[in-house]
Structure formats: C-alpha cells, structure tokens
Gaussian input, Z-matrix of N, CA and C with variables (Angstrom, degrees):
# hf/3-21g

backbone

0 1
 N
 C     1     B1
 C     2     B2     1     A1
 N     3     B3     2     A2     1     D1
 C     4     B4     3     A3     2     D2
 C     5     B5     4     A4     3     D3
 N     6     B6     5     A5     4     D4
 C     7     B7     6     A6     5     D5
 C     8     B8     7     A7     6     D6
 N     9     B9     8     A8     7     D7
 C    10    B10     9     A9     8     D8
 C    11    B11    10    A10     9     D9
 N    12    B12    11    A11    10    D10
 C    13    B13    12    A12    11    D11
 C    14    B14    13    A13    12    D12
 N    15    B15    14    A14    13    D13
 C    16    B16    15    A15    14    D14
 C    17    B17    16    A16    15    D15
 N    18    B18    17    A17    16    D16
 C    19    B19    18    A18    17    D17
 C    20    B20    19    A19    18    D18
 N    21    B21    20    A20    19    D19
 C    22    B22    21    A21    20    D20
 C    23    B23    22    A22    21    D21
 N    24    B24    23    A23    22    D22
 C    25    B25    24    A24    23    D23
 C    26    B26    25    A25    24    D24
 N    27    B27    26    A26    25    D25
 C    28    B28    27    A27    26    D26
 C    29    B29    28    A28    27    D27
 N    30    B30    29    A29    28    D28
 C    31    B31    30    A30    29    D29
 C    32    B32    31    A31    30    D30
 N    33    B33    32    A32    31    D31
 C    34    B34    33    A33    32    D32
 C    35    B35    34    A34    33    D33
 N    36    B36    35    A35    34    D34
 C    37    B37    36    A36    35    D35
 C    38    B38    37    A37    36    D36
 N    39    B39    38    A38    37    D37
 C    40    B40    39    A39    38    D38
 C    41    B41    40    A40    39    D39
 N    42    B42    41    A41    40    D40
 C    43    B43    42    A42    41    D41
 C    44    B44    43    A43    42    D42
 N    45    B45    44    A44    43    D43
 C    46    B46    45    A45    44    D44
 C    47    B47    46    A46    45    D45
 N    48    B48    47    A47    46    D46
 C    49    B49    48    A48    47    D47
 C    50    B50    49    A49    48    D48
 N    51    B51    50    A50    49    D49
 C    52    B52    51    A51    50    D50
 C    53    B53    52    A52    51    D51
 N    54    B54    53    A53    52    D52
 C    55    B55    54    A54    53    D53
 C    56    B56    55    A55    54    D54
 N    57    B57    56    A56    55    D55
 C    58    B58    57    A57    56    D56
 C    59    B59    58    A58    57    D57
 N    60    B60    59    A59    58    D58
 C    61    B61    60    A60    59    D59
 C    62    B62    61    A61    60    D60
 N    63    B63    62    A62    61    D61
 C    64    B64    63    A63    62    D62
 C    65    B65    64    A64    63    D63
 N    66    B66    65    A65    64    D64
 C    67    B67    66    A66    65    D65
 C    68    B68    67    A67    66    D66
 N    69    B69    68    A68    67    D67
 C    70    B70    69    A69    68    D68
 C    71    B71    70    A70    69    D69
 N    72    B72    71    A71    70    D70
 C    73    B73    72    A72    71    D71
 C    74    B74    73    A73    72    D72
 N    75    B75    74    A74    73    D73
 C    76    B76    75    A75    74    D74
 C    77    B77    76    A76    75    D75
 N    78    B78    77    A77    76    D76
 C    79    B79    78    A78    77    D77
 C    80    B80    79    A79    78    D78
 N    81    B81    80    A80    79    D79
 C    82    B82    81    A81    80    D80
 C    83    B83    82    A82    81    D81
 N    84    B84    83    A83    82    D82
 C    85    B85    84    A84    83    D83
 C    86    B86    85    A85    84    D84
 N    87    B87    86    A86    85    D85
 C    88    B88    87    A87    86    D86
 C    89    B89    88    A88    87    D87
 N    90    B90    89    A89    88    D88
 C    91    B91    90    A90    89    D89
 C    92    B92    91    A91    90    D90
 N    93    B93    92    A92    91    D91
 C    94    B94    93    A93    92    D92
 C    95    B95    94    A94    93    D93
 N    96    B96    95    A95    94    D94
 C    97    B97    96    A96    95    D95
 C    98    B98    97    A97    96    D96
 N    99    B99    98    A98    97    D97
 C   100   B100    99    A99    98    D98
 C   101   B101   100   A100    99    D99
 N   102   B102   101   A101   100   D100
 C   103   B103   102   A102   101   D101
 C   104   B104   103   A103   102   D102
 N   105   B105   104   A104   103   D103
 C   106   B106   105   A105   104   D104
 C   107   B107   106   A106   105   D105
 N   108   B108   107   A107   106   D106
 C   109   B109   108   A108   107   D107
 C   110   B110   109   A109   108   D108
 N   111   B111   110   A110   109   D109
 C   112   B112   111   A111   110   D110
 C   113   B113   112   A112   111   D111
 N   114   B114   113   A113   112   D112
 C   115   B115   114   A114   113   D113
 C   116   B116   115   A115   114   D114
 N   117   B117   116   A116   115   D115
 C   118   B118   117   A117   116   D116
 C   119   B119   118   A118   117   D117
 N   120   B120   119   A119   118   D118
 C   121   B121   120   A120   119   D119
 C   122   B122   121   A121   120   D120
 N   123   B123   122   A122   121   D121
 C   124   B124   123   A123   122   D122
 C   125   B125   124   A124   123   D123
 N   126   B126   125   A125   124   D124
 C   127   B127   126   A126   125   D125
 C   128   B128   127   A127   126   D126
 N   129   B129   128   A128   127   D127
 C   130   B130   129   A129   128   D128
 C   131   B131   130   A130   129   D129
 N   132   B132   131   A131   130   D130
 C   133   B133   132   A132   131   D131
 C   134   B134   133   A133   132   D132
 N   135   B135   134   A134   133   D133
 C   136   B136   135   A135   134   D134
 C   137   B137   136   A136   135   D135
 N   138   B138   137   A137   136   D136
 C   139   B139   138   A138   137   D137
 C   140   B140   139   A139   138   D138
 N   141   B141   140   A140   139   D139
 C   142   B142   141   A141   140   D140
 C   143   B143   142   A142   141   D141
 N   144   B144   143   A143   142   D142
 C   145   B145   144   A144   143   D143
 C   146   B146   145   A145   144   D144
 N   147   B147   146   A146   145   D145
 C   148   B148   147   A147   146   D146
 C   149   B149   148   A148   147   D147
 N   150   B150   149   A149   148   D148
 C   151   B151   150   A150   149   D149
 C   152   B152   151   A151   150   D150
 N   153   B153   152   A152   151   D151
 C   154   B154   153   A153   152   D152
 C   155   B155   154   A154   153   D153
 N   156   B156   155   A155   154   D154
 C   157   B157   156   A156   155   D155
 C   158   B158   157   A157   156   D156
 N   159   B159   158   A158   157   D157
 C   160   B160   159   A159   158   D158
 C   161   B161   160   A160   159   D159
 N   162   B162   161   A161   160   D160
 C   163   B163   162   A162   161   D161
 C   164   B164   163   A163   162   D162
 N   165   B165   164   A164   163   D163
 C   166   B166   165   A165   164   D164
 C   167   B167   166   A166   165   D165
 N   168   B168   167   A167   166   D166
 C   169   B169   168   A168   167   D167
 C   170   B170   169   A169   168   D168
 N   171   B171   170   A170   169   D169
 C   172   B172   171   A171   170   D170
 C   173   B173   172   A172   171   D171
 N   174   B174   173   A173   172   D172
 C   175   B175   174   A174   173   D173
 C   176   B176   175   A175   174   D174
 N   177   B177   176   A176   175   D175
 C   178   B178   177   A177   176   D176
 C   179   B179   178   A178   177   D177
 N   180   B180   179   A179   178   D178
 C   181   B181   180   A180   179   D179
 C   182   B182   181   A181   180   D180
 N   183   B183   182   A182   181   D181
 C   184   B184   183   A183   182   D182
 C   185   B185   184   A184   183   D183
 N   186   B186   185   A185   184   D184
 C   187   B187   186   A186   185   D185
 C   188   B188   187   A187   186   D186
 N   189   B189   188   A188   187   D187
 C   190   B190   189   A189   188   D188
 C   191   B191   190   A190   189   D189
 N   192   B192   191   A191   190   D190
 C   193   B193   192   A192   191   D191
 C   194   B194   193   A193   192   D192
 N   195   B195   194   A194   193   D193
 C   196   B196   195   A195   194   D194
 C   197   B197   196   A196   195   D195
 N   198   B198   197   A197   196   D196
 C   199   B199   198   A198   197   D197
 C   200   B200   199   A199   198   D198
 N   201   B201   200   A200   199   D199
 C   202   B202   201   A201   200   D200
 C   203   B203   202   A202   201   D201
 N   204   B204   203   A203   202   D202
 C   205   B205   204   A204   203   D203
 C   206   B206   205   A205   204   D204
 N   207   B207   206   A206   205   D205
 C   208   B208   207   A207   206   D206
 C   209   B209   208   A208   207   D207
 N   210   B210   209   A209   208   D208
 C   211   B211   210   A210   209   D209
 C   212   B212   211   A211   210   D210
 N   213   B213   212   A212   211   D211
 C   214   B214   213   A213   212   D212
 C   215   B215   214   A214   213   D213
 N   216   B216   215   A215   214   D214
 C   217   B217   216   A216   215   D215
 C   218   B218   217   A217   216   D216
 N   219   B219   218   A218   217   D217
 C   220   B220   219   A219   218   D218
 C   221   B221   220   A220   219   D219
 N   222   B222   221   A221   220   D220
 C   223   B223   222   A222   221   D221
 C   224   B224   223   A223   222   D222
 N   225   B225   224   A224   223   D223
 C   226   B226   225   A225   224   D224
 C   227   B227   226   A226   225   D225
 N   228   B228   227   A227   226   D226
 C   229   B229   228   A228   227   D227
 C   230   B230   229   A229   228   D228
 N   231   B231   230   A230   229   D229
 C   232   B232   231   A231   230   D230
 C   233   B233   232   A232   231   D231
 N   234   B234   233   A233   232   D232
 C   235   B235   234   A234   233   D233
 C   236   B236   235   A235   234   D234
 N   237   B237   236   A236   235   D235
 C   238   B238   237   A237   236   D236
 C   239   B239   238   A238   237   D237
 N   240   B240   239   A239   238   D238
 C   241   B241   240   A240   239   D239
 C   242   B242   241   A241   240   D240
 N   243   B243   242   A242   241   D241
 C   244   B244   243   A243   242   D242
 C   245   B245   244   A244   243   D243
 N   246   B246   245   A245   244   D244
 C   247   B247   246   A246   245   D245
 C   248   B248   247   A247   246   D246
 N   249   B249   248   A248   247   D247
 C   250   B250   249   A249   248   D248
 C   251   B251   250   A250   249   D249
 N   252   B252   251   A251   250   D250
 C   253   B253   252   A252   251   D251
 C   254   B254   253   A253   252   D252
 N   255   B255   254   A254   253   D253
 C   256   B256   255   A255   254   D254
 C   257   B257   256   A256   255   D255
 N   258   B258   257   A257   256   D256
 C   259   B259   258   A258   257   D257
 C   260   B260   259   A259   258   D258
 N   261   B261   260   A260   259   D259
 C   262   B262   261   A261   260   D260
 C   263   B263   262   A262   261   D261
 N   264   B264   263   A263   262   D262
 C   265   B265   264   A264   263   D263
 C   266   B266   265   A265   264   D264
 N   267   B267   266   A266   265   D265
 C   268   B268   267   A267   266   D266
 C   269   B269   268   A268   267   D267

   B1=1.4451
   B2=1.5258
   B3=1.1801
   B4=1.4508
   B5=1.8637
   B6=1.4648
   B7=1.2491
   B8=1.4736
   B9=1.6455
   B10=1.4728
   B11=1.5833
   B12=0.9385
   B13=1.3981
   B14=1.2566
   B15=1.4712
   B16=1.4586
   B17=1.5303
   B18=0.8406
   B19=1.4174
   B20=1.5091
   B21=1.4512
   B22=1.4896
   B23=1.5747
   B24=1.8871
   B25=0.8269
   B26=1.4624
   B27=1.2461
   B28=2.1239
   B29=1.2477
   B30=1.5725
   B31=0.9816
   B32=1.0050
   B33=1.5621
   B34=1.4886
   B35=1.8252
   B36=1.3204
   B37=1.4750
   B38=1.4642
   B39=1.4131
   B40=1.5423
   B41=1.0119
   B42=1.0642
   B43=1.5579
   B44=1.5555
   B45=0.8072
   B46=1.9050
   B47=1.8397
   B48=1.8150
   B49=1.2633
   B50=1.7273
   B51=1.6601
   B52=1.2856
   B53=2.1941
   B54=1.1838
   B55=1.6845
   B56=1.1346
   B57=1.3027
   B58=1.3121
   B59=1.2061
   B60=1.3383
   B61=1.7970
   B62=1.7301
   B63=0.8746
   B64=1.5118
   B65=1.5269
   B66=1.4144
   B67=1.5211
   B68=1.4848
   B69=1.8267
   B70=2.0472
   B71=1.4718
   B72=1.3354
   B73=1.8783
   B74=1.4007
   B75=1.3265
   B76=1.5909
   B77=1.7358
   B78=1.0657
   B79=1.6762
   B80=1.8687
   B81=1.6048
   B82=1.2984
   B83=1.6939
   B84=1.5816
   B85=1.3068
   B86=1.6706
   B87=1.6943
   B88=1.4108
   B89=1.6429
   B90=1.4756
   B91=1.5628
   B92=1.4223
   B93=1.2965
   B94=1.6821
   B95=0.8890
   B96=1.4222
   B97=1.9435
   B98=1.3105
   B99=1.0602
   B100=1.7469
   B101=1.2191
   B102=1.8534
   B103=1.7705
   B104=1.5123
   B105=1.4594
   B106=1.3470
   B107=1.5646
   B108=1.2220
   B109=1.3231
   B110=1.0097
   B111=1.5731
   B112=1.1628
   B113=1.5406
   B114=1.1960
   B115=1.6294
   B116=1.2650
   B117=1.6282
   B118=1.1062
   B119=1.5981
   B120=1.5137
   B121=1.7104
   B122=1.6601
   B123=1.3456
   B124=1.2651
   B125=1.5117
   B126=1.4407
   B127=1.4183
   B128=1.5209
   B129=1.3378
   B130=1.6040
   B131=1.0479
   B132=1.5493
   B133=1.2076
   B134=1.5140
   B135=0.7277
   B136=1.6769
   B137=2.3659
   B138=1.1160
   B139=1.7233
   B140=1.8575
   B141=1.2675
   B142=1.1600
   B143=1.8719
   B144=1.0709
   B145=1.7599
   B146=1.6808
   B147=1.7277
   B148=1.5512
   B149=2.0828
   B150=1.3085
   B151=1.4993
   B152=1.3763
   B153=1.5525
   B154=1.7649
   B155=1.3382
   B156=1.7208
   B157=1.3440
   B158=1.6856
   B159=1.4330
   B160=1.7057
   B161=1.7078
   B162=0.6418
   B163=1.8469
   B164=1.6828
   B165=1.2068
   B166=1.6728
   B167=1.4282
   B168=1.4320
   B169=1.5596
   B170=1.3759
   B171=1.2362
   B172=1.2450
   B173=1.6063
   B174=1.4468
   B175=2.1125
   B176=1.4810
   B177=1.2535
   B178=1.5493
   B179=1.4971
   B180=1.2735
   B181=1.4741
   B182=1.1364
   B183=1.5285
   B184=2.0041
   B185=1.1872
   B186=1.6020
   B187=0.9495
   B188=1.5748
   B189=1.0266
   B190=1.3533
   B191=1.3446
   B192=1.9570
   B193=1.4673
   B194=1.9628
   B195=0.6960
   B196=1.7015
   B197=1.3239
   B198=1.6051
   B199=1.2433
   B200=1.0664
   B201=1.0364
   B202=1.7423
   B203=1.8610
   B204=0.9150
   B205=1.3576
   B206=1.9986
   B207=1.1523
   B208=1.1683
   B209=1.5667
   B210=1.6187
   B211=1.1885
   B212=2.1437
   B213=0.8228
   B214=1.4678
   B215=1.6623
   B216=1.1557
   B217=1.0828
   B218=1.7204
   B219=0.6930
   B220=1.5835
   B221=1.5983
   B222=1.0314
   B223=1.8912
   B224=1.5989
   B225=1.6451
   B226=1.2126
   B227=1.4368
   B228=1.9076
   B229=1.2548
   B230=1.9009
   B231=1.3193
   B232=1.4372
   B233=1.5623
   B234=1.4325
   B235=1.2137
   B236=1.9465
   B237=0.9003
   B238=2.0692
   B239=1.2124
   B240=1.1287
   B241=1.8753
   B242=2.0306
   B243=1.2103
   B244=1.6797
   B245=1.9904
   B246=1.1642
   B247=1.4756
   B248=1.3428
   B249=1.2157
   B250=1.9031
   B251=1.4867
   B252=0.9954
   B253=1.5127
   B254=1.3988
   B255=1.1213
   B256=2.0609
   B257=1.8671
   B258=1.0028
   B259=2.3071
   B260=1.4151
   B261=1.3103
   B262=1.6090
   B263=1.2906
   B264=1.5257
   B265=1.4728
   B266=1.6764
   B267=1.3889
   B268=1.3347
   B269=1.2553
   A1=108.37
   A2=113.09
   A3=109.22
   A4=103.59
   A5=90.85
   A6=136.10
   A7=126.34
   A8=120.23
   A9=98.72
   A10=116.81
   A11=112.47
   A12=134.53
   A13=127.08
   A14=119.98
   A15=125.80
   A16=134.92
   A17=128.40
   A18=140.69
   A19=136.13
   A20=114.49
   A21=123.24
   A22=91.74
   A23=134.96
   A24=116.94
   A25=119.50
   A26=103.33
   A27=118.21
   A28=94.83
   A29=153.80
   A30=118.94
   A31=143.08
   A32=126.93
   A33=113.17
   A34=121.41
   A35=95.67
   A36=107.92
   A37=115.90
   A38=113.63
   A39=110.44
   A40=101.14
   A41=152.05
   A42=162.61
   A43=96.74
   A44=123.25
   A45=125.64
   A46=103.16
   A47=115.89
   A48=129.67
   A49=86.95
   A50=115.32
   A51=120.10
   A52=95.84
   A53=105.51
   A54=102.69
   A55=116.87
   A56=117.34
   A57=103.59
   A58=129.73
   A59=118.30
   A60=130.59
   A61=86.28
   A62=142.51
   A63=118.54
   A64=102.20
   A65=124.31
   A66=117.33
   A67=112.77
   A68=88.39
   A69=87.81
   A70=100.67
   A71=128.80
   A72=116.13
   A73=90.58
   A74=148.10
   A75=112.32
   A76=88.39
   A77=103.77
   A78=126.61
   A79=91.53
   A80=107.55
   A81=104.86
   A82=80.91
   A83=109.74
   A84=112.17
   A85=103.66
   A86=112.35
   A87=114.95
   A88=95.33
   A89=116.40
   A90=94.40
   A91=136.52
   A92=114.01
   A93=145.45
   A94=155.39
   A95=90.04
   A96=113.55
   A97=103.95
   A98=124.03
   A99=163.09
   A100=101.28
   A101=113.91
   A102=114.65
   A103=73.40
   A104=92.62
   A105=131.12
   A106=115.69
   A107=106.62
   A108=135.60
   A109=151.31
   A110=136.76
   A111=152.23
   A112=135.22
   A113=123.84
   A114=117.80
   A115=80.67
   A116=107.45
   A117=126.91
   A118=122.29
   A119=96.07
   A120=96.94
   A121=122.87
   A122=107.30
   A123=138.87
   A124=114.97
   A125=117.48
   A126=138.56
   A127=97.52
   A128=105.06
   A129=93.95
   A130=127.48
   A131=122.16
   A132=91.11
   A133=164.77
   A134=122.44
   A135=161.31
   A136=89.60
   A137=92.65
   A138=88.60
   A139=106.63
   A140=110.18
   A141=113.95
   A142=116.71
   A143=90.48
   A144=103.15
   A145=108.01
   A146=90.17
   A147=94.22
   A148=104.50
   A149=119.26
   A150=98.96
   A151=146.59
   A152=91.47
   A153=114.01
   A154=105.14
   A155=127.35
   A156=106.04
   A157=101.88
   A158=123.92
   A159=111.11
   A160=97.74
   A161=92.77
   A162=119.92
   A163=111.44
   A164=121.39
   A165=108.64
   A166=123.65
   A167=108.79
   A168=105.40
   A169=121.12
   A170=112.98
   A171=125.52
   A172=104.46
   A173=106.29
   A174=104.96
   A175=115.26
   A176=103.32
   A177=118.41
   A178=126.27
   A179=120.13
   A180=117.48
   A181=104.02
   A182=97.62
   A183=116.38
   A184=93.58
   A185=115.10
   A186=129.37
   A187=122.89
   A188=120.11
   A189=125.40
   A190=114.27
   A191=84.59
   A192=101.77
   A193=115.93
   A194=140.42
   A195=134.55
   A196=122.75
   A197=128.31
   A198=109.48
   A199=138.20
   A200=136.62
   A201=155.41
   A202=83.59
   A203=169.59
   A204=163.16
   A205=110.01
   A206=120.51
   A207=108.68
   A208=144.44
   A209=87.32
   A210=156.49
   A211=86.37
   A212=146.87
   A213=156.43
   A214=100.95
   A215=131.67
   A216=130.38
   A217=129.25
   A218=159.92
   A219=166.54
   A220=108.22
   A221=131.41
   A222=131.86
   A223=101.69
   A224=86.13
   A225=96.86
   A226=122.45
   A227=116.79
   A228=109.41
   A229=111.87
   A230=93.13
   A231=91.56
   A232=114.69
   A233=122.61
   A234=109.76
   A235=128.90
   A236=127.57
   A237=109.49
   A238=114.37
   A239=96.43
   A240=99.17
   A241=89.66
   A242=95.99
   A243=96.57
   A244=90.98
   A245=93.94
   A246=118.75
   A247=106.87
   A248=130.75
   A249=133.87
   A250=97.14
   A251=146.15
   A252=153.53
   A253=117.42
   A254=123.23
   A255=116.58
   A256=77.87
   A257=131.30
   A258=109.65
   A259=80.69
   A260=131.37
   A261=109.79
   A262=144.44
   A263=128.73
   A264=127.48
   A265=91.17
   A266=106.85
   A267=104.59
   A268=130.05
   D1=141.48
   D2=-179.76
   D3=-122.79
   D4=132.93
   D5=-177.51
   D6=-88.97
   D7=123.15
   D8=156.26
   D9=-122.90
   D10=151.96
   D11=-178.82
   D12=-118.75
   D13=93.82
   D14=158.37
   D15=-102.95
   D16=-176.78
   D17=-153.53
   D18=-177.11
   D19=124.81
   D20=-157.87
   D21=-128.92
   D22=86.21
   D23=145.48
   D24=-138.98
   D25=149.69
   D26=-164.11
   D27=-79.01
   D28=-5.81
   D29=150.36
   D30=-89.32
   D31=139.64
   D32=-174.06
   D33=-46.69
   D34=-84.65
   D35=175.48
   D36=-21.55
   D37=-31.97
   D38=-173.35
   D39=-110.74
   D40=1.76
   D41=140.88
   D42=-55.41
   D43=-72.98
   D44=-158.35
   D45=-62.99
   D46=-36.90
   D47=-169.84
   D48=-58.05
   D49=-65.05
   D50=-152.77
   D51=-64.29
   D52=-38.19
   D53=168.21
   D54=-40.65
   D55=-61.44
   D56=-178.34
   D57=-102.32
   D58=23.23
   D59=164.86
   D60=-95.31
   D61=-42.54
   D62=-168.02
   D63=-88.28
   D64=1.57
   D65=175.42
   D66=-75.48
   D67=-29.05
   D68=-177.11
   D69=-78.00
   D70=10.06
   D71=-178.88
   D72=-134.38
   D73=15.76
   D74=175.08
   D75=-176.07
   D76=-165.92
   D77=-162.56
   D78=-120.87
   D79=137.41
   D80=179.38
   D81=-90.94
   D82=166.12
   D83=172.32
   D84=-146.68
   D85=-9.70
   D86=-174.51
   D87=-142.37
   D88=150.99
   D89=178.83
   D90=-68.50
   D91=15.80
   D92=146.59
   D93=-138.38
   D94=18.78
   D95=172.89
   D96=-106.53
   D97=151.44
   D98=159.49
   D99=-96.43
   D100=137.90
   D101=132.12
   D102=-125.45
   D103=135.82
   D104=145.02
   D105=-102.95
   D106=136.44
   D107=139.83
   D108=-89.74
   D109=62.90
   D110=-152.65
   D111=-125.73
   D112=178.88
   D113=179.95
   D114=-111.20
   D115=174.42
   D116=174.20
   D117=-56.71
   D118=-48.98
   D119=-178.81
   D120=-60.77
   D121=-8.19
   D122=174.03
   D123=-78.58
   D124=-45.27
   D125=174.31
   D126=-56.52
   D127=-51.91
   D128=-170.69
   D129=-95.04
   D130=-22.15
   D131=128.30
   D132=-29.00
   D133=-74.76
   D134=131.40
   D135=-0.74
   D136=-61.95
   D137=-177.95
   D138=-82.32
   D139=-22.97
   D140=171.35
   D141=-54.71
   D142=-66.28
   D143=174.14
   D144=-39.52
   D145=-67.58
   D146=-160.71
   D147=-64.98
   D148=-21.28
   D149=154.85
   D150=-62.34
   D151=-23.59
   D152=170.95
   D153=-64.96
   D154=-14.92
   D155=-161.57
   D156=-124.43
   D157=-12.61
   D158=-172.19
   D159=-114.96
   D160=173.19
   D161=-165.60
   D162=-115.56
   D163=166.27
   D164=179.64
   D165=-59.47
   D166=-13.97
   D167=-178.05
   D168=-94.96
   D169=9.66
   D170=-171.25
   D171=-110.56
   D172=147.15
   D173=169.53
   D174=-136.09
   D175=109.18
   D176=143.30
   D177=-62.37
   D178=124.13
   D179=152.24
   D180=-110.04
   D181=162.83
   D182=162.66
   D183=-147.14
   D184=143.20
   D185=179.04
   D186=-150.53
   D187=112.80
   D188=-168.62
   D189=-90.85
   D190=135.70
   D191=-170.95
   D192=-91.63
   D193=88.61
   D194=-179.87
   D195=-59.33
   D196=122.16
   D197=-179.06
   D198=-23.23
   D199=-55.11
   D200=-177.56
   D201=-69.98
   D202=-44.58
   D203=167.06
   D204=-67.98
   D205=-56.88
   D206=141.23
   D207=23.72
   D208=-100.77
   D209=166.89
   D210=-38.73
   D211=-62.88
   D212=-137.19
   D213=-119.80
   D214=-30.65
   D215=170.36
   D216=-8.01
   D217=68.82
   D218=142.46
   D219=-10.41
   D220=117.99
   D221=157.08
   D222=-146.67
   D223=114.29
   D224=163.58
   D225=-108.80
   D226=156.10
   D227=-161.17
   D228=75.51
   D229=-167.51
   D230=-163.77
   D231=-66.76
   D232=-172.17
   D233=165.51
   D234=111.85
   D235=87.73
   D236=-178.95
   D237=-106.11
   D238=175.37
   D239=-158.07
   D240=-89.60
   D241=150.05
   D242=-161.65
   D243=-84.22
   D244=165.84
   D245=-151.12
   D246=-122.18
   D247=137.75
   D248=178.80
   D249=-77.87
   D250=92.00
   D251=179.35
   D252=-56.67
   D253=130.01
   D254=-158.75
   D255=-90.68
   D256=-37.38
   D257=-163.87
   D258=-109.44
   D259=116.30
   D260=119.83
   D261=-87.18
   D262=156.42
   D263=-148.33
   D264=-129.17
   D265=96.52
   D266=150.13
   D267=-90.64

C-alpha cells in the first residue's frame, strides 16, 4: 500500500529524528513528505516510532493512497510518484 507522510514540526532535533525514521520506510520526495510503500506491519511500525517521538504541538499525517487513487495522481514540475520496484539491490 502506498502511503504519504508529512510533517509540520519547529523542532529541530525532532524534525531530523522523524527524517530519518521515515527514511527507513519510504522515499522523501518533498522536504516533508514521504511516499511510503509498505505492509501493514510496517505501518505500525513506522507510526509506532514516529509517536515515540512528537509531542502535541507537533503534526504528522498519513495518508493512504489506493490503487484506483494512485492511479489519478497529478505532479507537476519535476519529480514521480515512487514505484513498488519488482528487483531490489542491496
């Protein structure tokens, strides 16, 4: 399922923590957006962490994308919507 994930928080330190917990689940594509691509057990992860780390003044979204939604996507200017890749090369 592919996922996006943004984020609005003024602190540094917890700004950079949530950077690089969403680097191990998704592709940055905006300087606070995520698409993730993930399974669920991944999701919760993934929301698990990032609750361990912001406070009430801070906002996470996730928002799930559905094929048929997908599918309709708009990007303008540079940029493509990230892709479930059939080989990966570690």
């Amino acid at each position: 399922m592919l996922y996006i994930v943004s984020y609005d928080i003024t602190d540094d330190k917890k700004r950079l923590r949530i950077s690089k917990t969403l680097r191990d689940f998704g592709t940055r594509v905006q300087y606070s957006v995520f698409e993730c691509i993930i399974n669920d057990k991944d999701l919760e992860k993934m929301t698990a962490k990032i609750s361990r780390i912001i406070s009430e003044e801070d906002s996470v979204r996730v928002y799930t994308l559905c094929a048929k939604c997908k599918g309709v996507v708009k990007i303008f200017g540079r940029g493509k919507l990230t892709e479930d890749e059939d080989v990966y090369i570690i």
